[in-house]
C-alpha positions as CSV (number, residue, x, y, z in Angstrom):
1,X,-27.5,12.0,1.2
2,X,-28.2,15.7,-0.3
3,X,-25.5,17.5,0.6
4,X,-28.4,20.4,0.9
5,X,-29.5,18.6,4.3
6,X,-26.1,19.3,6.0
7,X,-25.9,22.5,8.1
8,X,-22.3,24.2,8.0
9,X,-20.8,25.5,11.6
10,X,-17.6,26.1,12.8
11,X,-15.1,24.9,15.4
12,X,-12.5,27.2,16.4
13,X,-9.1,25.4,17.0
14,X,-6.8,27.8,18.6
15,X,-6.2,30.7,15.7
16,X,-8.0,27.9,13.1
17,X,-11.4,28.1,12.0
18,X,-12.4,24.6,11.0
19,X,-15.8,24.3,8.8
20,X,-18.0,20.8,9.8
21,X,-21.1,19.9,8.4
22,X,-24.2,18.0,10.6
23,X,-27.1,16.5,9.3
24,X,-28.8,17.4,13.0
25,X,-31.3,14.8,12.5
26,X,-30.3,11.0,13.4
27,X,-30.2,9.2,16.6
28,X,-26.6,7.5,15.6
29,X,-24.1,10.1,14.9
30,X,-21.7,8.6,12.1
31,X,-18.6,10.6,11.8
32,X,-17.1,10.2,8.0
33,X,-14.5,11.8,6.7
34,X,-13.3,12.6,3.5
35,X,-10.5,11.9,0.7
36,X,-7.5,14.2,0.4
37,X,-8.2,17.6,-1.4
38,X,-12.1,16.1,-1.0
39,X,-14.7,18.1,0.9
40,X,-17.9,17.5,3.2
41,X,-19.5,17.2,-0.4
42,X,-17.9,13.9,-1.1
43,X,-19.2,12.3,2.2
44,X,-22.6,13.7,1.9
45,X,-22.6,11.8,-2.2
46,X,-21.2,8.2,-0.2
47,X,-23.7,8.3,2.2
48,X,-27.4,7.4,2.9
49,X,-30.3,9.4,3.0
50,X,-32.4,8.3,6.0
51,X,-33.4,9.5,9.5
52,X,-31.1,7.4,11.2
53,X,-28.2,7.7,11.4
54,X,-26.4,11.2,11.5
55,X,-24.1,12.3,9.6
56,X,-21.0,14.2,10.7
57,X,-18.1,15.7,8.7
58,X,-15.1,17.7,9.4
59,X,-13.2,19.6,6.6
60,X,-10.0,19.2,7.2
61,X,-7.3,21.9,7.0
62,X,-7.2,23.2,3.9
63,X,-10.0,21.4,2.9
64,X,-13.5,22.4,1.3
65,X,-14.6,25.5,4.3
66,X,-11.7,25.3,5.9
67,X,-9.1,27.6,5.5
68,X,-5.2,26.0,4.9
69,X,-2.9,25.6,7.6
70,X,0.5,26.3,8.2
71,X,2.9,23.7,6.5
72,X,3.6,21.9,9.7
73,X,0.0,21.6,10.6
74,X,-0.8,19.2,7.2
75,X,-0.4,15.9,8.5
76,X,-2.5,12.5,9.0
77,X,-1.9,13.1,13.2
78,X,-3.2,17.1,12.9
79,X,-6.0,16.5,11.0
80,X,-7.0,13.5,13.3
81,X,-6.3,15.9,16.7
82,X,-9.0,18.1,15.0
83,X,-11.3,15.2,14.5
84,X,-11.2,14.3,18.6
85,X,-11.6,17.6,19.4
86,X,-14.8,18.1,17.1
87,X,-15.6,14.7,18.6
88,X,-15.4,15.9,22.6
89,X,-17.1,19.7,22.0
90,X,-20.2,17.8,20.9
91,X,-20.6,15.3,23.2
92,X,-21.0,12.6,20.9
93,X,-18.8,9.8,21.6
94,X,-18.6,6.9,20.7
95,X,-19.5,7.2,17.3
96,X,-19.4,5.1,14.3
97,X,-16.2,6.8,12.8
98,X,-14.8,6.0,9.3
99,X,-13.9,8.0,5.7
100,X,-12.6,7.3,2.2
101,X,-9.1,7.3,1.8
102,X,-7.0,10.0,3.6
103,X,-10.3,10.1,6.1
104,X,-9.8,6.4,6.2
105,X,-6.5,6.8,7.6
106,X,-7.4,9.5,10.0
107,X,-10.4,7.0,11.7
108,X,-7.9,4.0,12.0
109,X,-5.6,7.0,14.1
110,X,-8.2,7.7,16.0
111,X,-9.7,4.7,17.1
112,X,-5.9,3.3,18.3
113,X,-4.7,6.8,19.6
114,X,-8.7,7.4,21.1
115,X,-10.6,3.9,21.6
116,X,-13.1,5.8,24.3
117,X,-14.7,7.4,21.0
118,X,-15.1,4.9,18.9
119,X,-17.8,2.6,18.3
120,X,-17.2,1.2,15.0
121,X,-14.8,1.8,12.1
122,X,-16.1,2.0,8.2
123,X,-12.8,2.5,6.4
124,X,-13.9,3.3,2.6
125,X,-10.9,2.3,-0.3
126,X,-8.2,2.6,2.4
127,X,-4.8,4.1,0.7
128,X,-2.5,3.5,3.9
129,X,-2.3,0.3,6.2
130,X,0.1,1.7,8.6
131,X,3.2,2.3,6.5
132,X,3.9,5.8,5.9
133,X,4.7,7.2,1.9
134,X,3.2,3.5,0.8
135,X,3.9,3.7,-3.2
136,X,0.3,3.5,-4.2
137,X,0.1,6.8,-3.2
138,X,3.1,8.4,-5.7
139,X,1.4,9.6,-8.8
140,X,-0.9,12.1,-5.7
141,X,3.1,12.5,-4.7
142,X,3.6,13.1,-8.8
143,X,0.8,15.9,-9.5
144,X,1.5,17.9,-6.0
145,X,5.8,18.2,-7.3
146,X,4.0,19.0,-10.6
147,X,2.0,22.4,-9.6
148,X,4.4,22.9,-6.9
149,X,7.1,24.1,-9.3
150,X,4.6,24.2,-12.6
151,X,1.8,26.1,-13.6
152,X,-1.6,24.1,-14.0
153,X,-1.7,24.2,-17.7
154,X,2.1,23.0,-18.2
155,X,1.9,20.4,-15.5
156,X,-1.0,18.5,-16.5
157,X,0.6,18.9,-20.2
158,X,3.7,17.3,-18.7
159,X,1.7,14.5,-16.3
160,X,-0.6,13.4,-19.6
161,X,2.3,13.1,-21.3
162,X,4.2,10.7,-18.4
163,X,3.9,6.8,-17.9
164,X,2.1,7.4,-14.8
165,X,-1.5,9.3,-17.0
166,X,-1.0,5.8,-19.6
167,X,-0.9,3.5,-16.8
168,X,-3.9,4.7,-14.5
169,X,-5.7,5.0,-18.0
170,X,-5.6,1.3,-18.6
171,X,-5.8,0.1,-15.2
172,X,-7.9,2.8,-12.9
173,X,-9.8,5.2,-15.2
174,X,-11.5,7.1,-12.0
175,X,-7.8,7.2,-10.3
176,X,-6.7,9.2,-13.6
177,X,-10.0,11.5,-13.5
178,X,-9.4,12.4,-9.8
179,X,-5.8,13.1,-10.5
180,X,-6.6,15.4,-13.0
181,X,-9.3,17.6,-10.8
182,X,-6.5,18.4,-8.9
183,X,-5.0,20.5,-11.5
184,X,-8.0,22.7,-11.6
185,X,-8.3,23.1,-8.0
186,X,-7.6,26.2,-6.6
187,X,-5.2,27.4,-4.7
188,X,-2.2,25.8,-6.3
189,X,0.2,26.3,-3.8
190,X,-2.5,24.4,-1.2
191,X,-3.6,21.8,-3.0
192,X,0.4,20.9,-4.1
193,X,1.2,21.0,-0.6
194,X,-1.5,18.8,0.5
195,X,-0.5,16.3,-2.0
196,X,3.0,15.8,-1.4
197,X,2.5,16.0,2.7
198,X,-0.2,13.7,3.1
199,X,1.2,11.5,0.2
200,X,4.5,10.8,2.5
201,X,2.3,10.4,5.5
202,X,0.6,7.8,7.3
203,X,-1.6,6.9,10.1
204,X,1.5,6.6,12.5
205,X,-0.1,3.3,14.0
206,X,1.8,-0.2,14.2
207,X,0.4,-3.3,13.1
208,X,0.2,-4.6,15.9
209,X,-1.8,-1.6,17.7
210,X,-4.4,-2.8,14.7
211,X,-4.6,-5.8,15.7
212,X,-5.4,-5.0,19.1
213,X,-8.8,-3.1,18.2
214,X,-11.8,-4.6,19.4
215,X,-14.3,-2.3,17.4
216,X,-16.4,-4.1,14.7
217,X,-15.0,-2.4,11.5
218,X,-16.4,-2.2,7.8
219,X,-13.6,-2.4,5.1
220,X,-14.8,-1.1,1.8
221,X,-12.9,-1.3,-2.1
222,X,-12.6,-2.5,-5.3
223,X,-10.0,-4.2,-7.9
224,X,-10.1,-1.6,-10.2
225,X,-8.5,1.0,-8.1
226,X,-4.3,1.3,-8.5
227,X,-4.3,4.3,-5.7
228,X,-6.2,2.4,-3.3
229,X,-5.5,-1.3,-3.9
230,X,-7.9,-3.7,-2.9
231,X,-5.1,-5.6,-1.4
232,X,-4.6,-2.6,1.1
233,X,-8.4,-3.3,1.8
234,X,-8.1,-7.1,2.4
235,X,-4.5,-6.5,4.3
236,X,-6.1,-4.1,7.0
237,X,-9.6,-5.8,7.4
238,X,-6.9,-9.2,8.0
239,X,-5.3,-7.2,10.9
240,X,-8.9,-6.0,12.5
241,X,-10.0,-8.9,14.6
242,X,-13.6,-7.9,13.9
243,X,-14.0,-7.0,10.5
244,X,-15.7,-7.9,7.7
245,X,-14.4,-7.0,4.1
246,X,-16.3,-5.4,1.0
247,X,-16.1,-5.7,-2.4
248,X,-18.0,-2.9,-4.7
249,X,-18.1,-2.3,-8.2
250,X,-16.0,0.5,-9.7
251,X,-17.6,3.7,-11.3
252,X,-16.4,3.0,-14.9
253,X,-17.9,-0.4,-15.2
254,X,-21.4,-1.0,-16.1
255,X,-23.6,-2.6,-13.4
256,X,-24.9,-6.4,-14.3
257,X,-27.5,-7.1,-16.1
258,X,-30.7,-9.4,-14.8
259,X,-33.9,-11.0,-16.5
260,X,-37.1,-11.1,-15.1
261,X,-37.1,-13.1,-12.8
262,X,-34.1,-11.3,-11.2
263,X,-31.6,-14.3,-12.9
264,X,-28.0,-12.5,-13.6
265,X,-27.6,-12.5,-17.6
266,X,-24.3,-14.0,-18.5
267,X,-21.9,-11.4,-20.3
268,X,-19.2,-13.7,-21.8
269,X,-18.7,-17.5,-22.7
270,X,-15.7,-19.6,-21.9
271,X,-14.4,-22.8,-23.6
272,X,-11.2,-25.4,-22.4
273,X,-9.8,-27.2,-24.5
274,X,-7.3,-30.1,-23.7
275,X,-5.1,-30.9,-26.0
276,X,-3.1,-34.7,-25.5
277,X,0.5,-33.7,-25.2
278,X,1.6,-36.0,-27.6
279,X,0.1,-33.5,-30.3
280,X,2.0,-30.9,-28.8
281,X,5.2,-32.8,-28.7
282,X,4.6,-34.2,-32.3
283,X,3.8,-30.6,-33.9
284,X,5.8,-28.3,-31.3
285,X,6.1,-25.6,-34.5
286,X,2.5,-25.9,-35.4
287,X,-0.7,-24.2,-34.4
288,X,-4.5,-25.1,-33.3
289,X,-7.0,-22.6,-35.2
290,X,-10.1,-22.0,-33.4
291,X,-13.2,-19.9,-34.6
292,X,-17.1,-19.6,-32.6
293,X,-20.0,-19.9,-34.4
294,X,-23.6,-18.7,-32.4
295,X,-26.6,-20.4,-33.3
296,X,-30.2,-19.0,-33.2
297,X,-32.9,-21.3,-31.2
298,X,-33.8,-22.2,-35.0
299,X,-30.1,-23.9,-35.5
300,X,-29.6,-20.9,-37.8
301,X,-26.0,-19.0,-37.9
302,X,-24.1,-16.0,-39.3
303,X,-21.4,-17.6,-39.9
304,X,-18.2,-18.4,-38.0
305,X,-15.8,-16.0,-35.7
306,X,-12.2,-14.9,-36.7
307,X,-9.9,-17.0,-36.6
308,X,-7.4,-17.3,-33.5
309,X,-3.9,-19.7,-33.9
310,X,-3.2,-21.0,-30.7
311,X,1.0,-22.5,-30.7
312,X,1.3,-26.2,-29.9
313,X,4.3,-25.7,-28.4
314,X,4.9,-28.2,-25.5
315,X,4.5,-26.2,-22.0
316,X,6.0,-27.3,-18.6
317,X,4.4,-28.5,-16.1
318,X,3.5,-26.1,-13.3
319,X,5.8,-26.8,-10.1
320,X,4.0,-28.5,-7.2
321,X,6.9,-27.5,-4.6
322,X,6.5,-23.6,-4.4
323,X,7.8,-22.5,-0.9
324,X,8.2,-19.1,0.3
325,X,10.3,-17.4,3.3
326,X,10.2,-14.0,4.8
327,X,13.9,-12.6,4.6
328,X,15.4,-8.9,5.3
329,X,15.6,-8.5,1.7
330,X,11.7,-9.7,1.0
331,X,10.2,-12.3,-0.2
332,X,12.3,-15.6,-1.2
333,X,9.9,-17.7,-3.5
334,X,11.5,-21.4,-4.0
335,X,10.5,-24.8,-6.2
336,X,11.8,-27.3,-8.6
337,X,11.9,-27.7,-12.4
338,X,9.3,-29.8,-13.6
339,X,11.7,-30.5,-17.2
340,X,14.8,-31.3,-18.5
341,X,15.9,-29.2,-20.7
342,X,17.6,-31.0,-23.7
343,X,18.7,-29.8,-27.6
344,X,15.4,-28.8,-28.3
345,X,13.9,-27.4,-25.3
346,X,15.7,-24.5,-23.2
347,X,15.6,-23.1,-19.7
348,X,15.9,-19.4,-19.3
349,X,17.7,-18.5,-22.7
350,X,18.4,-19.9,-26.2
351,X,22.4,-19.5,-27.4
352,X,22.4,-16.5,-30.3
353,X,21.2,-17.9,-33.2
354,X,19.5,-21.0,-32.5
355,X,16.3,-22.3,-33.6
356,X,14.8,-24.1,-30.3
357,X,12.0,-23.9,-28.2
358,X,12.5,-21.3,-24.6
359,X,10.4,-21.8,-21.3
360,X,10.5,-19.4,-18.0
361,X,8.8,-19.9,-15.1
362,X,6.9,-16.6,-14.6
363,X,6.3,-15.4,-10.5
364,X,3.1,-13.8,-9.9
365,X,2.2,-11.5,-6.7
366,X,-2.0,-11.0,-5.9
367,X,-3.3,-10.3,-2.3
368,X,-4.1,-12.8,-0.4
369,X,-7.1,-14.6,-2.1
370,X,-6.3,-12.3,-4.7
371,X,-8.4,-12.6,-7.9
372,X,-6.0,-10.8,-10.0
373,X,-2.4,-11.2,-9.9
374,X,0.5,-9.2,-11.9
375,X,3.8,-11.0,-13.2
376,X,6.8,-9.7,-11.2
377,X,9.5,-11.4,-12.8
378,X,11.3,-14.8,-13.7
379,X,12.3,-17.5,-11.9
380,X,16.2,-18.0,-12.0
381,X,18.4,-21.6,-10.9
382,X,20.1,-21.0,-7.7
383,X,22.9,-23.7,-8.2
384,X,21.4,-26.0,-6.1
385,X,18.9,-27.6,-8.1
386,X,16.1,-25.4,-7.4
387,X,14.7,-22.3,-9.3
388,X,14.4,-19.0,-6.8
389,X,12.6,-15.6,-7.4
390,X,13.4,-12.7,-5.1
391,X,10.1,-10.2,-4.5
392,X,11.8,-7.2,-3.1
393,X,9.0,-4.9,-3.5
394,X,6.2,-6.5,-1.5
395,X,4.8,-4.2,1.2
396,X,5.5,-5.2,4.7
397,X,3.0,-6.4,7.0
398,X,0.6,-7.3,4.0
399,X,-0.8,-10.4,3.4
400,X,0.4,-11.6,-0.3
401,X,-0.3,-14.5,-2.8
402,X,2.0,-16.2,-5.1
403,X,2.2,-18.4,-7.9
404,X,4.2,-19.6,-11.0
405,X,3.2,-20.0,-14.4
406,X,5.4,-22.0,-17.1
407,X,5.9,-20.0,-19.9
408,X,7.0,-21.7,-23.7
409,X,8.4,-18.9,-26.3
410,X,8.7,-20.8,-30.1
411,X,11.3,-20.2,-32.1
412,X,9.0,-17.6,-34.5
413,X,8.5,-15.7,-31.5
414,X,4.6,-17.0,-30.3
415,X,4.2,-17.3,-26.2
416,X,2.3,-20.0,-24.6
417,X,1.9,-20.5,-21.0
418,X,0.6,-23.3,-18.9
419,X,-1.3,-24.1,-15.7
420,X,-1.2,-22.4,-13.0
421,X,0.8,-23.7,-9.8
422,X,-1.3,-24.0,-6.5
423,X,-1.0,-20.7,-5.1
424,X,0.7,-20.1,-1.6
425,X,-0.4,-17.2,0.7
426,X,2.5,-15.2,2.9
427,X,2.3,-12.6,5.0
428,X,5.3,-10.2,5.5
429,X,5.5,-9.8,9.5
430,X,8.6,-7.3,9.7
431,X,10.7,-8.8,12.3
432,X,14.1,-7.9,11.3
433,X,16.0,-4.8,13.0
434,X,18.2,-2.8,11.1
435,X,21.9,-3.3,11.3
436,X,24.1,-1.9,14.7
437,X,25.5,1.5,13.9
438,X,28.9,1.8,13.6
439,X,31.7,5.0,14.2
440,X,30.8,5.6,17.6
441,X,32.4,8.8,19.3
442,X,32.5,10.7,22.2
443,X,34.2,13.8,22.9
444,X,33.7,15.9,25.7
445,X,33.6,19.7,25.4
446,X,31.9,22.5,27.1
447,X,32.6,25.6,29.7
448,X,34.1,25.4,33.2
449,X,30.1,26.3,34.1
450,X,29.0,23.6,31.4
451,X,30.4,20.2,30.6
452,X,28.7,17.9,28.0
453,X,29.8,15.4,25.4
454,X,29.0,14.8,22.1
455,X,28.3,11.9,20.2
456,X,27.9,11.1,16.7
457,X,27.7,8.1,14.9
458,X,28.1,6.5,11.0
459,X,24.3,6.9,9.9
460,X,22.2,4.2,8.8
461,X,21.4,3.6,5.6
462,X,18.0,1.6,6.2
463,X,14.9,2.2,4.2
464,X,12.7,1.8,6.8
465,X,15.0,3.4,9.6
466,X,12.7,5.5,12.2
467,X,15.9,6.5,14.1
468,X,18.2,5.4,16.8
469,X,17.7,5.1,20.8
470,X,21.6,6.0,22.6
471,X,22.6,3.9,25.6
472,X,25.2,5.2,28.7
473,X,26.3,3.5,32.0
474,X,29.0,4.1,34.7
475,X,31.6,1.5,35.2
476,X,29.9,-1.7,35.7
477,X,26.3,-0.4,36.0
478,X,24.5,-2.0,32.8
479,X,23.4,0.8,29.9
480,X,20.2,3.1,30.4
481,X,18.4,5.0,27.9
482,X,19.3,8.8,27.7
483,X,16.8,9.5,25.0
484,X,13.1,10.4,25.2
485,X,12.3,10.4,21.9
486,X,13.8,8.7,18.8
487,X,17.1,10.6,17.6
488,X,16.6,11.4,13.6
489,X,20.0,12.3,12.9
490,X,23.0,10.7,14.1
491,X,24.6,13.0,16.7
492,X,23.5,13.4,20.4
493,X,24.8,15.8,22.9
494,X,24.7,14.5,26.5
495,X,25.0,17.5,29.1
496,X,23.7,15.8,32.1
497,X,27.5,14.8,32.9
498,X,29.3,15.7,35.8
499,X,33.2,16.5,36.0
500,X,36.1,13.7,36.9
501,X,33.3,11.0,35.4
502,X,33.6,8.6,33.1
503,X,30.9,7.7,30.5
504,X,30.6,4.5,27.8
505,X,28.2,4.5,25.3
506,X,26.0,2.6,22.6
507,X,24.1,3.4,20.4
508,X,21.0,1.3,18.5
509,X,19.3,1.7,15.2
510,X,15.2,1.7,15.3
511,X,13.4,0.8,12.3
512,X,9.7,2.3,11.4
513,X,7.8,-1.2,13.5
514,X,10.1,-0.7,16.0
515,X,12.4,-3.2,15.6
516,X,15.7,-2.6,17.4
517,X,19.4,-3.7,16.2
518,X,21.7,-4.8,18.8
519,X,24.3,-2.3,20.3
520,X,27.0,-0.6,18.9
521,X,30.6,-1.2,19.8
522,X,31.0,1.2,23.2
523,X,32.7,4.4,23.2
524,X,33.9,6.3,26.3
525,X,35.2,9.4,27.7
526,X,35.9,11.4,30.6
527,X,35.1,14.3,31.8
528,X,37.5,16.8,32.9
């Protein structure tokens, strides 16, 4: 849509004056919102230009027109309140409410904190699923600690020259072109702030509130995108009972090509070969050479490829046992050795100095029905005849696939790897609360006029840990919750105690999906 169609107004919020843009025409309204440090601009570019539907778009605090908050105010919840409340002053519920990214986040808020307004959910390269400070989103994390103690010219100096800058290069060219417009945007102090808030945010949803939407929802990304993973995409249109999932193709690469009658050229050629494994055991140090040669429809050629020396080196066979279990600690991946090693032939590691053949079992991680995997480490023997790999850095409640590779490294150095093992799909359900606290105490204090007692605890040292819930009864009565709220640090002051009582406590630990540990050992006291 032509950004030109959309009307600017305002909505006043308290002492904040919020800028929105309407397209005014449209029977549907269609409320999208955009990316962080994006503007009513990007919305307008992602959307269509018809009479239909109309378009909506609020510019979030310290976004595009709108002028920037306090500190406290930039957060995933604030900008969502400000969403409802543009929502409820025009009378326009429900709407079809979604965004890209950030505004993603804010619509999957919205329809679980507000259901009344929504009609349907388009959720456009999602960067959050419901974790907070999710690690896709640290090199936004990276350039905000950059210009927050850096000016522009010296920070982008120092992010080109990181790993961060070399890795989106390779892997997500229009990540790495975003990440540097933030360097020119203007003012620094705003746009660092709104990068390392919002980057160690999240929707503040659970899974399971997710899974209990009804809406129909639209799910929107692509591979080629290392700040919004595709696997986020296929991980939150798996919680949404009605969703459907879609794939599109990133900016940098070039569109396919058809012929006339609207057939889909082909772009590249592929060729297996299978060699009989007694060649490879027979010639384990020597090498296949393969070259292409392209005819013309006349039979005519230019001559053959380079040349490419493939190793015969004898390759295991890929395991067919591959199990996988959910533990505390992540991902447990477990299967058996399909060789024996022998003088010849290793598992793992070669003694200094010897000339023989090395193979691994490689572990790699995709989403589920994941097209593209990465390699996240080697398969090790467990002692009990079985090879284990522990993946301690998959995201929780994510749906993830798995598979080994056998891996052959000759003695001059050349790799080789084998088939593929079936793949095995898990999804990380977090069901395990953090440990009890321990170090209980209670000491009573206070003023003849004011008695209370104060309690403080070992802290947790959890990850994950959201904070702790504290538990009191009277003699035999069983334990009640004193807290409203989740305590974030681990002290607690009771003053709703009376003189000559006396008062036992506990204490839990509550993790960020509100799991709960068991009790702490009890601590009393009286009070004089």
């Amino acid at each position: 849509m032509r950004f030109e169609r959309l009307e600017r107004l305002e909505l006043q919020r308290g002492t904040q004056r919020l800028s929105y843009y309407d397209a005014e025409r449209g029977a549907v309204p269609v409320l999208f919102q955009h990316g962080l440090c994006g503007s009513a601009e990007q919305t307008a570019e992602a959307f269509p230009d018809d009479n239909v539907l109309r378009l909506l778009t609020l510019e979030c605090r310290g976004h595009g027109a709108s002028p920037a908050p306090s500190p406290n105010d930039i957060s995933i919840a604030c900008f969502a309140d400000d969403v409802i409340a543009l929502i409820e002053s025009l009378r326009v519920a429900p709407v079809i409410l979604g965004g890209i990214s950030m505004g993603a986040a804010i619509a999957t808020r919205i329809a679980v904190r507000r259901p009344d307004l929504v009609r349907a959910l388009i959720l456009v390269r999602p960067a959050w699923i419901t974790d907070a400070a999710p690690a896709n989103m640290r090199p936004n994390a990276e350039v905000g600690e950059l210009l927050a103690t850096t000016e522009p010219d010296r920070a982008r100096t120092l992010f080109e020259q990181g790993s961060t800058a070399r890795r989106l290069a390779a892997e997500a060219p229009d990540n790495l072109a975003s990440l540097r417009g933030f360097f020119e945007r203007q003012p620094q102090a705003v746009t660092a702030e709104l990068l390392r808030r919002i980057s160690a945010d999240g929707p503040g949803v659970t899974p399971d509130e997710v899974r209990a939407l009804t809406v129909p929802a639209l799910v929107v990304g692509h591979e080629a995108d290392a700040i919004h993973p595709f696997a986020h995409a296929r991980s939150l249109a798996a919680l949404l009972k009605r969703s459907e999932l879609a794939e599109i193709t990133p900016k940098q690469l070039p569109a396919a090509k058809h012929d006339k009658e609207g057939r889909r050229l082909a772009v590249a050629a592929t060729f297996v070969d299978s060699l009989p494994r007694d060649l490879q055991q027979q010639n384990p140090s020597a090498a296949a050479v393969y070259a292409v040669e392209t005819l013309n429809t006349n039979g005519r050629s230019a001559g053959p490829s380079n040349q490419v020396a493939i190793p015969l080196a004898p390759v295991p066979e890929p395991p067919k046992d591959l199990s996988a279990r959910v533990t505390p600690e992540g991902v447990v991946l477990s299967f058996s050795p399909t060789f024996k090693p022998d003088d010849t032939h290793h598992l793992g590691s070669a003694p200094a100095g010897t000339n023989v053949m090395v193979s691994n079992y490689v572990v790699y991680r995709g989403a589920k029905d994941a097209r593209s995997f990465i390699a996240i480490g080697n398969a090790k023997e467990s002692g009990n005849g079985k090879l284990t790999f522990e993946d301690n850095s998959a995201d929780w409640e994510s749906a993830h696939s798995y598979k080994v590779t056998p891996v052959t490294r000759t003695p001059s150095g050349a790799q080789v790897e084998g088939e593929d093992s079936p793949p095995i799909e898990v999804f990380t359900h977090d069901v395990f609360p953090p440990s009890a606290p321990a170090g209980l105490q209670a000491v009573s204090s206070g003023t003849a006029a004011e008695k209370f007692i104060d309690l403080t605890w070992a802290p947790n040292t959890e990850s994950d840990l959201a904070g702790y819930n504290l538990y009191r009864r009277e003699n035999v009565s069983p334990p009640v919750r004193i807290n409203t709220e989740l305590i974030t640090t681990p002290a607690f002051r009771d003053r709703n105690v009376a003189s000559g009582k006396k008062y036992t406590y506990s204490v839990t630990a509550v993790d960020l999906r509100k799991n709960e540990s068991s009790p702490s050992p009890e601590a009393s006291e009286v009070v004089p």
